[in-house]
C-alpha positions as CSV (number, residue, x, y, z in Angstrom):
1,X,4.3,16.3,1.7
2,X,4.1,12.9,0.0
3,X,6.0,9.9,1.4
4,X,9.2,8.9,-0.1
5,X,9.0,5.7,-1.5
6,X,12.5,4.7,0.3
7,X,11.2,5.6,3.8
8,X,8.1,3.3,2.8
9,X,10.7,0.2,2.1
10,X,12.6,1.1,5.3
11,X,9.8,0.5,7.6
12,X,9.0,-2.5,5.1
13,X,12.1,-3.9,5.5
14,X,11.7,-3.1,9.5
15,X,8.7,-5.4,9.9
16,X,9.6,-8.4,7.8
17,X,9.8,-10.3,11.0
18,X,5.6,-10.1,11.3
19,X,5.0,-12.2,8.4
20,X,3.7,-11.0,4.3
21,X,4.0,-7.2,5.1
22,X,3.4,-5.0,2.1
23,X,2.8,-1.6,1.6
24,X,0.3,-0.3,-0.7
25,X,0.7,3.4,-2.2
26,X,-2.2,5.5,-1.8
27,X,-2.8,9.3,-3.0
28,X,1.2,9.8,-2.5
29,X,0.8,8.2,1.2
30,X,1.1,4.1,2.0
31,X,-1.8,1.8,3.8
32,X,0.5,-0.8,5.6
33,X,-0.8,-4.7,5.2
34,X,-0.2,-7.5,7.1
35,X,-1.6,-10.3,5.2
36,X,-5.0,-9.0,4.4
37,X,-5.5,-6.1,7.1
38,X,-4.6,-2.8,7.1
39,X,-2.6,-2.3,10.4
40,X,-1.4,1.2,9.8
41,X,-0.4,4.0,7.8
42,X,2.9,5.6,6.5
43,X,2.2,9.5,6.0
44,X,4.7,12.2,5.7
45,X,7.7,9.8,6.5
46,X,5.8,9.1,9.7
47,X,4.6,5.6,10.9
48,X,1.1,5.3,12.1
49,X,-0.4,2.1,13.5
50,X,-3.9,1.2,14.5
51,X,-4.8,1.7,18.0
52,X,-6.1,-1.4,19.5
53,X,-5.8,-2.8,23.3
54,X,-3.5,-5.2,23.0
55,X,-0.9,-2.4,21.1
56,X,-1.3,0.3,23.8
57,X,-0.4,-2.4,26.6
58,X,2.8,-3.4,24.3
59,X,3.6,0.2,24.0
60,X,2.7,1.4,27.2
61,X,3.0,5.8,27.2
62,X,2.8,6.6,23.2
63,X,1.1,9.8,21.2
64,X,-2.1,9.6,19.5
65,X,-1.7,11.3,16.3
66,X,-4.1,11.6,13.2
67,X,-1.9,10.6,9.8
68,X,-4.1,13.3,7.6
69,X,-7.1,15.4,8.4
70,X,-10.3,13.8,9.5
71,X,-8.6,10.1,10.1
72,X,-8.9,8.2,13.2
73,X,-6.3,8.9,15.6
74,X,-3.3,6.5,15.3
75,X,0.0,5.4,17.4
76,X,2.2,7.4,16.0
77,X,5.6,5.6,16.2
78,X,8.5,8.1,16.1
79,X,10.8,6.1,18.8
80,X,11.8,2.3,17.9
81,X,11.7,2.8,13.9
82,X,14.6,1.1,14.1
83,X,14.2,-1.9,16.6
84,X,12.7,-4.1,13.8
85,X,11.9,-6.8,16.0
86,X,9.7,-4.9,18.6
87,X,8.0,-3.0,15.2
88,X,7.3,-6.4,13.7
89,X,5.6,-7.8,17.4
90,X,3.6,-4.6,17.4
91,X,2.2,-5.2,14.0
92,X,1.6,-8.4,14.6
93,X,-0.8,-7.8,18.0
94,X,-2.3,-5.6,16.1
95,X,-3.5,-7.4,13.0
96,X,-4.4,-10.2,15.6
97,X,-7.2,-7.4,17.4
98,X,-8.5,-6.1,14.4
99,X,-11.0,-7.6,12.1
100,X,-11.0,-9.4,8.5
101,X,-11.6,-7.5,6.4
102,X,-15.0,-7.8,4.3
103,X,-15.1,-9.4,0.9
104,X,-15.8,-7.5,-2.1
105,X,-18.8,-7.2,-3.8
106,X,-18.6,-8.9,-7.0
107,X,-19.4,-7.0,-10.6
108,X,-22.0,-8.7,-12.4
């Protein structure tokens, strides 16, 4: 089951407080960006976010959950979809853990 585009916005419009958050549609499913990084996933009108350190000690007790078959497990957030301002400071840990990502090879 593909992601409904309005679900996408919602959790969007739910993190606006972390900065230039965009979400990026991908084989009927959404790559979540803060600035550059990919800091989650949107899959089945479910919310997954990159586990990192600094997110399971903000989170505390939360499920590990794999957006598709053969990904990486993920937070899944199910609880707090709605607290935008605890959503935005949980994407914002976690694009400040995870790495930049590489530039792109140029075509010659």
């Amino acid at each position: 089951m593909a992601t409904e585009q309005a679900y996408a916005d919602y959790i969007i419009e739910q993190l606006e407080a972390a900065g230039p958050v965009r979400a990026r549609k991908m084989v009927g499913e959404y790559a979540v960006y803060l600035g550059g990084k990919v800091v989650g996933l949107i899959c089945n009108n479910q919310l997954f976010v990159k586990v990192t350190s600094g997110g399971q000690k903000f989170i505390g007790n939360v499920e590990l959950a794999a957006p598709y078959s053969g990904a990486k497990p993920a937070f899944l957030i199910d609880e707090r979809l709605e607290d935008g301002a605890w959503l935005s400071e949980l994407i914002t840990l976690t694009a400040h853990e995870l790495p930049e990502p590489k530039p792109k090879k140029r075509k010659c």
